[in-house]
C-alpha positions in Angstrom: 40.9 133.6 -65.4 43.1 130.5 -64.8 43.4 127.9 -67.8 41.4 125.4 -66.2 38.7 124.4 -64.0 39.5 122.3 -60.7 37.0 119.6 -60.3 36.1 118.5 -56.8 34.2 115.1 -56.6 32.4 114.9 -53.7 32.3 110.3 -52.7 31.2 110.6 -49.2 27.6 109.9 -49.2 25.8 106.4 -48.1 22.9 105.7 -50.6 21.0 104.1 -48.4 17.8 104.6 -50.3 19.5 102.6 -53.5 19.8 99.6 -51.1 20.1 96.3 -51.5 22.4 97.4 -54.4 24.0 100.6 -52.2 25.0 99.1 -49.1 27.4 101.3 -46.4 30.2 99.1 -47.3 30.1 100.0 -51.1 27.7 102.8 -51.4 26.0 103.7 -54.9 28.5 106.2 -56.3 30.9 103.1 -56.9 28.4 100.6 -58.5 26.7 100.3 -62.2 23.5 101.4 -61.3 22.9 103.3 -64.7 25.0 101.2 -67.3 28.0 99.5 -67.2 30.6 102.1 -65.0 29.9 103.7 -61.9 28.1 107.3 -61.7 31.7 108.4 -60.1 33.6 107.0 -63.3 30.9 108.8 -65.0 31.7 112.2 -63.6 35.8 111.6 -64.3 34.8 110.3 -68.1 33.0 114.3 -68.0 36.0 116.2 -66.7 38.6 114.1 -68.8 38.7 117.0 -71.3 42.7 119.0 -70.4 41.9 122.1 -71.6 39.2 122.8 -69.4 39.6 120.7 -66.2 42.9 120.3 -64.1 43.5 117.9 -62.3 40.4 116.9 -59.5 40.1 116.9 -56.2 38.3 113.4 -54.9 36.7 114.5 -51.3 35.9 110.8 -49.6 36.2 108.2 -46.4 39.0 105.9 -45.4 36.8 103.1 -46.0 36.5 104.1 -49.5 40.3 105.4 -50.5 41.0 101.9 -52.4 38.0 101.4 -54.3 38.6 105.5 -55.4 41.5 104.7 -56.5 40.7 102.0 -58.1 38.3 102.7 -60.0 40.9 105.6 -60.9 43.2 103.5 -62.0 40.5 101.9 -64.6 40.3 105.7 -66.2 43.8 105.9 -66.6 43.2 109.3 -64.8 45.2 110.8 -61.6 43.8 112.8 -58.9 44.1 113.9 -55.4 42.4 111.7 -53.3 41.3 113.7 -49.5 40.3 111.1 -46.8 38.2 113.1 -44.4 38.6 112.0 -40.5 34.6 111.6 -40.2 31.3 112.9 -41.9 31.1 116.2 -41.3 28.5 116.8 -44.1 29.3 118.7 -47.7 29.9 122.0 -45.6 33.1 121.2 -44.4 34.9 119.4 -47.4 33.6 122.2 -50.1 35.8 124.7 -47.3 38.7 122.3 -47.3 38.6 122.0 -51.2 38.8 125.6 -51.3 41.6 125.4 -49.4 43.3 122.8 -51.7 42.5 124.9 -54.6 44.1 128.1 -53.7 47.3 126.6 -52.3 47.5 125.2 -56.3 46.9 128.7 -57.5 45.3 131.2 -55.8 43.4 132.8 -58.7 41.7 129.2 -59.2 37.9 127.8 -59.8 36.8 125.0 -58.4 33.6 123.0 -59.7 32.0 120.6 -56.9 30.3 118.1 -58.4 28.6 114.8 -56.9 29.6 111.7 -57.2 26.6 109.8 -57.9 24.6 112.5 -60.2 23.7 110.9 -63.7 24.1 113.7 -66.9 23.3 112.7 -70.2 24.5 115.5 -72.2 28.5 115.8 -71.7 28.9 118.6 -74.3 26.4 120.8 -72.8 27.5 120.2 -69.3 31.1 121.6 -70.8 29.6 124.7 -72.2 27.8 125.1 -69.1 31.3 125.1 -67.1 32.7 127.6 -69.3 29.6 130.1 -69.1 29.7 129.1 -65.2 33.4 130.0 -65.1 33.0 133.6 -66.8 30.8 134.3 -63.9 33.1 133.0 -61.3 35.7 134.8 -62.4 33.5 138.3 -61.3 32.7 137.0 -57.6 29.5 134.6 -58.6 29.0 131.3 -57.0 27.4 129.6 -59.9 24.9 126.5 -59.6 23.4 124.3 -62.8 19.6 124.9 -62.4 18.2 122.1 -64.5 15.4 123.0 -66.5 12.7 120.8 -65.2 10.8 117.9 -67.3 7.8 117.6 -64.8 6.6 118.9 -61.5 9.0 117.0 -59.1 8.6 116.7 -55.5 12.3 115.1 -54.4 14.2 118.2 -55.9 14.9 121.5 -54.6 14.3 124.6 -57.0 15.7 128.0 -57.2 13.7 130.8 -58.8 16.1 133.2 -61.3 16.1 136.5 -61.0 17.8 139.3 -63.3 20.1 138.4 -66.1 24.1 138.8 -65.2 25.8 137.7 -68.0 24.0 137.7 -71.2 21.4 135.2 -71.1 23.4 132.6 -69.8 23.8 133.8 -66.1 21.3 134.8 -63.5 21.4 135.9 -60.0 19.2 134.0 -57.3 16.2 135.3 -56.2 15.7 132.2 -53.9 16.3 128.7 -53.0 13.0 126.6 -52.4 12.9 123.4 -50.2 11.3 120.0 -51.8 7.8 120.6 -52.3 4.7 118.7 -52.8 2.8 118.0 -55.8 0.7 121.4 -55.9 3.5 123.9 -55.0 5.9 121.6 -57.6 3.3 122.2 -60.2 3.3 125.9 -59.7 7.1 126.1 -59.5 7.2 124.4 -63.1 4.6 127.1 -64.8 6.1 129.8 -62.9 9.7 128.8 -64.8 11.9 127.9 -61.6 14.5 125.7 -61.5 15.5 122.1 -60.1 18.9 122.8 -57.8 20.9 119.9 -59.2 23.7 120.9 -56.0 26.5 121.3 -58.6 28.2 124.8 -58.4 31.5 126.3 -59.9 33.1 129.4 -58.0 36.3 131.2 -57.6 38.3 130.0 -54.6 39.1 132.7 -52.8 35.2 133.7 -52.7 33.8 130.6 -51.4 36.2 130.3 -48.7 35.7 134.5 -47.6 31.6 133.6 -47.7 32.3 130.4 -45.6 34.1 132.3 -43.3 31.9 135.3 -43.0 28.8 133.1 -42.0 30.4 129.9 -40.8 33.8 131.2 -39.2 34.7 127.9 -37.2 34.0 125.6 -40.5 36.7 128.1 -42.3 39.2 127.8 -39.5 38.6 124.1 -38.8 39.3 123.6 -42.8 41.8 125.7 -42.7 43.5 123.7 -39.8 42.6 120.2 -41.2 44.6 120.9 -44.0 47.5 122.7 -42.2 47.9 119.1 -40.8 47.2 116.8 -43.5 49.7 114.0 -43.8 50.6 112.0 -46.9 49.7 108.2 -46.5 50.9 106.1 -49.7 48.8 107.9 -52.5 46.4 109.6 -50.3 46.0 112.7 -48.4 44.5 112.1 -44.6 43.2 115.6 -43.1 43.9 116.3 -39.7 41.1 115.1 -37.5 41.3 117.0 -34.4 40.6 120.4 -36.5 38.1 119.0 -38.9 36.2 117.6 -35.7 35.3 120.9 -34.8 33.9 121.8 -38.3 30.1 122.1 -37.7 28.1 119.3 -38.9 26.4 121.7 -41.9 25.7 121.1 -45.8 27.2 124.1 -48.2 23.8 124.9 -49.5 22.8 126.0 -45.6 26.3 127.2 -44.8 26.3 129.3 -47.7 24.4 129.1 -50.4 20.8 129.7 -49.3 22.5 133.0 -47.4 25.1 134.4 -49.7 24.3 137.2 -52.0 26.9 136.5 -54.5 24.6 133.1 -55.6 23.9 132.8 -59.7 22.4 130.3 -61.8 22.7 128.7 -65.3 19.6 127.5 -66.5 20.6 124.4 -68.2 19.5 121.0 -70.4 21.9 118.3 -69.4 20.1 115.3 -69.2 20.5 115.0 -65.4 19.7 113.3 -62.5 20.7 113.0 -58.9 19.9 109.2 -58.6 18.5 109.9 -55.5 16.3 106.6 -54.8 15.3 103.5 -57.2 11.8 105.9 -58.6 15.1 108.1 -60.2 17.0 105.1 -61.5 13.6 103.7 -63.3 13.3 107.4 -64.9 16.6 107.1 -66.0 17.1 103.9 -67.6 15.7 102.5 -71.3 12.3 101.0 -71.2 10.3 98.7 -72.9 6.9 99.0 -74.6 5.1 98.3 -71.3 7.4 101.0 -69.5 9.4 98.4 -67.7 13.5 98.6 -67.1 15.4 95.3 -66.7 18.4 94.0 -65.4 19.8 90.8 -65.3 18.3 87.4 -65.0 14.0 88.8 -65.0 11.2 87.4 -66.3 8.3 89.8 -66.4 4.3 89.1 -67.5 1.7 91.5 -67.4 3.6 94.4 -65.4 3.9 97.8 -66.4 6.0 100.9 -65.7 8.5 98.8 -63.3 12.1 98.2 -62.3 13.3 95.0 -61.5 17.1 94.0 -61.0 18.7 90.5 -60.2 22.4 90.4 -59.6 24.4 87.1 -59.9 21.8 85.4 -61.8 19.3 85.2 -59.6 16.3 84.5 -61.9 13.9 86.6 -60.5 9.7 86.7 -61.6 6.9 89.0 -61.8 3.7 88.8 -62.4 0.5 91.0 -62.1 2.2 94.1 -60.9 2.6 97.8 -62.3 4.9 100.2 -60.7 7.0 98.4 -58.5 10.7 98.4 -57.9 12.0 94.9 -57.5 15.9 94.2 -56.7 17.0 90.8 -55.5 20.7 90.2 -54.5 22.3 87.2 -53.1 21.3 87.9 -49.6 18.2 90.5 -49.5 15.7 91.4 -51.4 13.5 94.7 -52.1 9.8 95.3 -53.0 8.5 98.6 -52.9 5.8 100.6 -54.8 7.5 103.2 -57.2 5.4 105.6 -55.5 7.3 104.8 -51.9 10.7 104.5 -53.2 11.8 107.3 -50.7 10.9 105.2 -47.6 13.6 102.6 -48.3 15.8 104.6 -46.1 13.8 104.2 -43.2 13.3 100.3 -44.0 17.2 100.3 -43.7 17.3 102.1 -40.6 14.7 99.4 -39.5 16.8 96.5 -40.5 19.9 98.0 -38.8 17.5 98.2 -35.3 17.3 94.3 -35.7 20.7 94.0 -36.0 21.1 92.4 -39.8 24.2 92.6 -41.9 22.6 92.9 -44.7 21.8 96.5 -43.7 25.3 97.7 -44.0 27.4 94.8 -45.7 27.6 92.9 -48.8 27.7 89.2 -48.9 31.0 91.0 -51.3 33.5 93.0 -49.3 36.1 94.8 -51.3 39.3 95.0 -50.3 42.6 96.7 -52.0 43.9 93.8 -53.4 40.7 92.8 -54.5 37.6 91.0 -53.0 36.0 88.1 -51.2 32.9 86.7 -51.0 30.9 84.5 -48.2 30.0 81.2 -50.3 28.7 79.4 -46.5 28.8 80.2 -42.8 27.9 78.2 -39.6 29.2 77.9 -36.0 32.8 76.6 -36.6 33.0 76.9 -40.3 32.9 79.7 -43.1 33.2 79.4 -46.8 35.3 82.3 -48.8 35.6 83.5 -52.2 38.5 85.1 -52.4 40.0 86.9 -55.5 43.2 88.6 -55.8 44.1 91.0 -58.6 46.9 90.2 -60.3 50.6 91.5 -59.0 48.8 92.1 -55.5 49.4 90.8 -52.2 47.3 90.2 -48.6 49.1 91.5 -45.3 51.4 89.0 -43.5 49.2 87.7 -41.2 48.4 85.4 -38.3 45.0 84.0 -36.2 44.4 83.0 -32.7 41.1 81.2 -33.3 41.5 79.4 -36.9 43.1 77.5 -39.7 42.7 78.1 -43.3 42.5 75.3 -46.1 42.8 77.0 -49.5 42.1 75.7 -53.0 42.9 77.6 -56.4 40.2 77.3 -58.7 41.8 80.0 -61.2 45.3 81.5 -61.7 48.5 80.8 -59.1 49.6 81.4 -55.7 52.1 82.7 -53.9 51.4 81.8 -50.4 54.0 82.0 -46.8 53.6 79.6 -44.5 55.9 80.4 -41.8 59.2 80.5 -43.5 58.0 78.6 -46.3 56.8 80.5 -49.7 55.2 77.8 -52.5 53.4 77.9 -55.6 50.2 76.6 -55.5 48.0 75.9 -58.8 44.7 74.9 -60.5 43.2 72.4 -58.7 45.8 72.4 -55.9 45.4 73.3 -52.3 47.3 74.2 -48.8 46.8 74.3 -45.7 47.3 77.0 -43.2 47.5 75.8 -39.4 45.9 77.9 -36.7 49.0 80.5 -35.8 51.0 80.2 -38.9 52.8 83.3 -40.2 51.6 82.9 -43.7 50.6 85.4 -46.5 49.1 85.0 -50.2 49.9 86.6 -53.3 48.9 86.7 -57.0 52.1 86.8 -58.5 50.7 86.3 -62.1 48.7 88.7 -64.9 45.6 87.4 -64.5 43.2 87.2 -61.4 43.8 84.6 -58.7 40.5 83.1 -57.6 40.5 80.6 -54.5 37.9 78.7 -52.0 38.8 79.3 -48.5 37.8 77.4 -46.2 37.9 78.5 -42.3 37.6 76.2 -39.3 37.6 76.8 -35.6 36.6 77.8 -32.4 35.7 82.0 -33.2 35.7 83.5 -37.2 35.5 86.9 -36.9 37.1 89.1 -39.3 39.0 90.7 -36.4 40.8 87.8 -35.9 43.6 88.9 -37.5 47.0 90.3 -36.5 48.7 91.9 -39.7 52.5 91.8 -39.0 53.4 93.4 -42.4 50.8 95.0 -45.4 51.8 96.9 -48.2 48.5 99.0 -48.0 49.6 100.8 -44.6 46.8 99.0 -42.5 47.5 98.2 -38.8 
């Protein structure tokens, strides 16, 4: 059995039920829904320990690669970082980490694990992984059954059958769809299991059951990564061969159909943070069951969430299990009960065509962020801040100028052939045409008001001449 385990974080999902706070353009994996680091820093904090985890594989988009690797970079941990070509569901990029895995070693195990799962119990996830791993090592594609704490509907459950490997390891007697209340009840007495989608396996087995029931998703991995090209600390798959990868999760690929399936019953404290119900379960409560975040003010309301982000001071009064979340630029009220149907609210706010749906009013961006302070017809308002020793493309636009002011830190901005410091309190301005650049050539962050004027202010008016991050 190899040494150590090779994690594969899977980043790719939208979390479109956790909106406002999951949004397409920052999805929940990479915010602090459940205290103060993102779920995916949570899962690299669990596979920091050496001696039992090498070095992970991160399976994500090219809209995500720089806030993955940021939020890397805050671990102080290393990693491969995959950009898949398009979604091609978890089928497809559990093949292509298989791939990965053996051309490392081809004895290795790999452990998939989601990016926005919540688990409580580190040190008995870890002795889960190693009983998991004994079992891979014989041929066994091992998922985590969590032992369930009530009769849930939103989980799927597996029912154990004979003992494999002590009493740690049985096999599979079946995988059960969500259920409703009754059958969920009945599943609990009868001693199944919640499928928490986390499974460790050897390899070279996943990949031979991937090809012997999904032949063109082996091949198309196969290919994908034959081609995969190097772009600055990522590694891009080849999209032509990953396109024809069926569109297909790995629990209908292979797990529901394989015969080689086990399961460790175990107690981790986990949960998929699935929709906001989830998130409420998870966090602390108060004495009237209620969980809080930020600026709230609650009377007379039980067994509720309620979130406000950048201070917005939000109320309620009167009400028992609701979820309330109020950003800048949307706001959410649901019943507890109806959490779930916030997915097809945002499919209904995409139909009518609002931003919110998809975008925050914050849009990250490698060299940090910026932020939408005011828009109307010929103006906008910016935010922007710049981490330090980072730099913007070289850049021009057709359709308008730029006045910046620093409010924190100093610039380094280009203006045609001229490069200037600008400081607290100071400003420049950048004519409509101008070469020009800005850079944050300090150690601390460089915060500025933009200012935009003119005629069209589309973000794709822009024409990057030069940008360290390889974007055309």
């Amino acid at each position: 059995m190899p040494a150590q385990i090779v994690p594969v974080i899977m980043c790719g999902g939208a979390g479109t039920r956790l909106w406002p706070i999951s949004r397409e353009s920052m999805p929940k994996q990479f915010v602090p829904l459940v205290g103060p680091e993102s779920t995916f820093q949570q899962v690299l904090a669990r596979i920091a320990d050496r001696d039992l985890f090498a070095r992970a594989i991160i399976i994500t988009s090219a809209e995500f690669r720089f806030v993955v690797a940021e939020q890397l970079r805050e671990r102080k941990i290393e990693a491969d970082i995959v950009l898949e070509p398009m979604r091609r569901d978890s089928g497809p990029a559990v093949a292509v980490a298989a791939v990965l895995a053996m051309e490392r070693e081809r004895d290795a195990l790999a452990l998939v694990l989601a990016a926005d799962h919540v688990i409580r119990k580190p040190q008995e996830f870890r002795e889960a992984c190693r009983s998991a791993a004994a079992a891979a090592a014989e041929g066994r594609i091992v998922t985590f059954g969590i032992e369930p704490t009530h009769p849930a509907t939103n989980y799927g459950y597996i029912r154990p059958g004979a003992v494999l490997n002590g009493a740690a390891v049985r096999a599979v007697d079946a995988f059960v769809e969500k259920p409703d209340a009754l059958k969920a009840a009945g599943y609990v007495a009868d001693h199944y299991l919640w499928n928490s989608g986390n499974f460790l396996f050897h390899a070279a087995t996943m990949l031979d059951e991937i090809t012997h029931f999904e032949p063109e998703m082996a091949e198309a991995a196969k290919a994908a990564v034959g081609g995969l090209t190097r772009d600055l600390d990522f590694l891009r798959l080849a999209a032509e061969p990953f396109a024809r990868a069926p569109k297909k999760s790995i629990d209908y690929a292979v797990m529901e159909r394989t015969k080689r399936a086990a399961v460790i019953p175990a107690d981790l404290g986990w949960s998929d943070i699935g929709s906001w119900s989830t998130v409420w379960e998870v966090l602390d409560h108060d004495a009237a069951g209620n969980a809080t975040e930020g600026a709230v003010v609650m009377l007379d309301s039980r067994n509720s969430l309620v979130r406000s982000e950048e201070s917005v001071l939000t109320t309620v009064v009167g009400l028992d299990d609701v979820i309330v979340v109020s950003t800048a630029d949307a706001v959410l009220v649901a019943s507890r009960a109806k959490a779930e149907q916030v997915k097809a609210l945002v499919e209904e706010i995409k139909a009518k065509n609002h931003r919110a749906a998809i975008e925050h009013r914050r849009i990250y961006r490698p060299w940090g962020y910026y932020q939408d302070v005011d828009i109307a017809g010929r103006y906008r308002v910016k935010r922007i801040v710049v981490k330090p020793g980072n730099k913007l493309s070289l850049q021009k636009h057709f359709h308008r100028s730029e006045h910046w002011v620093v409010v924190h830190g100093t610039a380094e901005v280009t203006v045609d052939k001229d490069v200037r410091s600008v400081h607290e309190n100071e400003s420049i301005y950048i004519p409509i045409g101008s070469v020009h650049r800005l850079a944050n050539p300090g150690k601390i962050p460089l915060e500025l008001i933009e200012v935009q004027v003119g005629s069209y202010l589309g973000e794709d008016d822009i024409v990057r001449l030069d940008d360290v991050y390889g974007r055309g």
